[in-house]
C-alpha positions in Angstrom: 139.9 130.1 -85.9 143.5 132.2 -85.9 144.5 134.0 -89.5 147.3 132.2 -90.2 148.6 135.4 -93.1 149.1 132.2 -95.9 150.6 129.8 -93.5 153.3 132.9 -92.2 154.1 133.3 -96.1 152.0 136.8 -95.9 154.5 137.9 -93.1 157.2 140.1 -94.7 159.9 141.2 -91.6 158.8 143.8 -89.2 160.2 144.1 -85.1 158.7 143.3 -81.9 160.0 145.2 -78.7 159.2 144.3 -75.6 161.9 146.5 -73.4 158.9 147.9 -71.3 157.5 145.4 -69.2 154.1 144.7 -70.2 153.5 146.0 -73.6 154.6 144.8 -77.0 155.3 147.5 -79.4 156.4 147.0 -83.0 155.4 147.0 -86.7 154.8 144.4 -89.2 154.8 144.2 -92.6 152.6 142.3 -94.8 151.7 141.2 -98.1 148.5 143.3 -99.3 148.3 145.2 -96.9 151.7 146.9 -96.1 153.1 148.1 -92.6 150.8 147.8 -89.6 152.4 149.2 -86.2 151.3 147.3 -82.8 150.5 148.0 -79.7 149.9 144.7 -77.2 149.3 144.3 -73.4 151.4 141.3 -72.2 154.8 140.4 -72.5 156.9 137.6 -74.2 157.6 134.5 -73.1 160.5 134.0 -70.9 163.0 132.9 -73.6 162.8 136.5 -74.9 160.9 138.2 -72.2 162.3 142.4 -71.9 164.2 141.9 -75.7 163.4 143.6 -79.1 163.0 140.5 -81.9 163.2 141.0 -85.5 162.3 138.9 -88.3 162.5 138.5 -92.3 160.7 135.8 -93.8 162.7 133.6 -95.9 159.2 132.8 -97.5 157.6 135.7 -98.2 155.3 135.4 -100.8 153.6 139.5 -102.6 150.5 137.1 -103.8 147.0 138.6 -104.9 145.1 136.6 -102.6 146.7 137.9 -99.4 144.8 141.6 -100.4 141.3 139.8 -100.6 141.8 137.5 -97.3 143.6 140.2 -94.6 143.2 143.5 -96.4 139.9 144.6 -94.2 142.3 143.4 -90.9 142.7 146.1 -88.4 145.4 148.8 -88.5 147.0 149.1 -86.4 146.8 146.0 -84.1 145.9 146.9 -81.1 145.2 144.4 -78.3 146.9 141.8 -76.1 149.3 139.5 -76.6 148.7 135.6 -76.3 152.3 133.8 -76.7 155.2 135.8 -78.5 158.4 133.2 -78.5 161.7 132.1 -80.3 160.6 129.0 -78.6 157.1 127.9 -78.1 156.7 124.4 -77.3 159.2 122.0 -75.6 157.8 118.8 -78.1 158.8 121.2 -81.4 161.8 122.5 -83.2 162.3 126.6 -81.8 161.0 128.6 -84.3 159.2 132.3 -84.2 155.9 131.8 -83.3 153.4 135.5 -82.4 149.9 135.2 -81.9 147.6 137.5 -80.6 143.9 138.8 -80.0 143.0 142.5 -81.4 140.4 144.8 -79.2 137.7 143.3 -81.4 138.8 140.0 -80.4 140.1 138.8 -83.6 142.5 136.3 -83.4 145.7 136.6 -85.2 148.8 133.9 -85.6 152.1 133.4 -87.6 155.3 131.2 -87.5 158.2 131.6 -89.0 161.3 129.3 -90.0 163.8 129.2 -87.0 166.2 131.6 -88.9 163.9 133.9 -89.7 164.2 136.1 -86.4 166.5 137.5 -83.7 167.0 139.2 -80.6 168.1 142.9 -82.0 171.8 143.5 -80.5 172.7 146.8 -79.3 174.2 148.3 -82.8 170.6 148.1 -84.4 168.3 149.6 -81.6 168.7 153.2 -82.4 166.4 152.8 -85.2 163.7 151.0 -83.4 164.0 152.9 -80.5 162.5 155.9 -82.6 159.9 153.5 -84.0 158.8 152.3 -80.6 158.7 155.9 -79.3 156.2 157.1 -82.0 153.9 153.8 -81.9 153.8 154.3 -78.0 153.1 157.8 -78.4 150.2 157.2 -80.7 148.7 154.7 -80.2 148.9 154.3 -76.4 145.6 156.4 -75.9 144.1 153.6 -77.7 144.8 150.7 -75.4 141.8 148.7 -73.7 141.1 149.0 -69.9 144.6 149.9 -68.7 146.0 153.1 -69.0 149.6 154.0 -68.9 151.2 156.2 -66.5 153.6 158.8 -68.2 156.6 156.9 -67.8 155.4 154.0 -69.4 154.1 156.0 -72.0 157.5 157.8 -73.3 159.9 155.1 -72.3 160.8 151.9 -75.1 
């Protein structure tokens, strides 16, 4: 069964970049346990596939429990992804949806209310762009069975 973070409510903001074609660099922010930086083989699904996404959860909830249920999760997350989207499913509403499975095989999920995320326009990048440097940087050594050349390594 998936974490579901408190039904997405454990899910404070954070960013997800996806500018280099196959990997998923970002950091997110949650209740108990703080910021956790990613780093994900795959790629989003085409309705945001090569973009950087953003999110604040309009229902955020800093409760106790969140510390004793995800507190012992890995960090940082490193592993592949399984479907990142604005989108997700043709029968349901668009809406943030990430999931995916950490080296140890854990499998992680949260959704978010349709307003909760979006693409990152050009003004806010410089920011991220630093962020997604230093994540790549350190934690690329880390990745399962696939290395990166240097290229993909010090690009965003």
């Amino acid at each position: 069964m998936a974490q579901k973070f408190g039904n997405g409510r454990w899910v404070r903001e954070g960013f997800l970049d996806n500018r280099t074609a196959g990997t998923v660099v970002g950091q997110v922010v949650f209740a108990g346990v703080g910021p956790v930086d990613f780093f994900l083989l795959g790629d989003f699904k085409a309705d945001i596939a090569g973009e950087v996404i953003r999110f604040r959860n309009s229902r955020f909830e800093d409760d106790e429990t969140a510390a004793h249920v995800i507190g012992d999760m890995e960090n940082p997350q490193i592993g592949t992804v399984n479907l990142i989207s604005l989108d997700p499913h043709p029968n349901l509403m668009p809406h943030p949806y990430v999931e995916w499975f950490s080296m140890k095989k854990e499998h992680y999920r949260f959704e978010l209310n349709a307003d909760d995320a979006w693409i990152v326009r050009e003004a806010e990048l410089e920011a991220i762009d630093r962020e997604s440097r230093r994540i790549r940087r350190s934690l690329a050594a880390q990745l399962p069975a696939r290395s990166l050349s240097n290229d993909e390594s010090e690009g965003v």
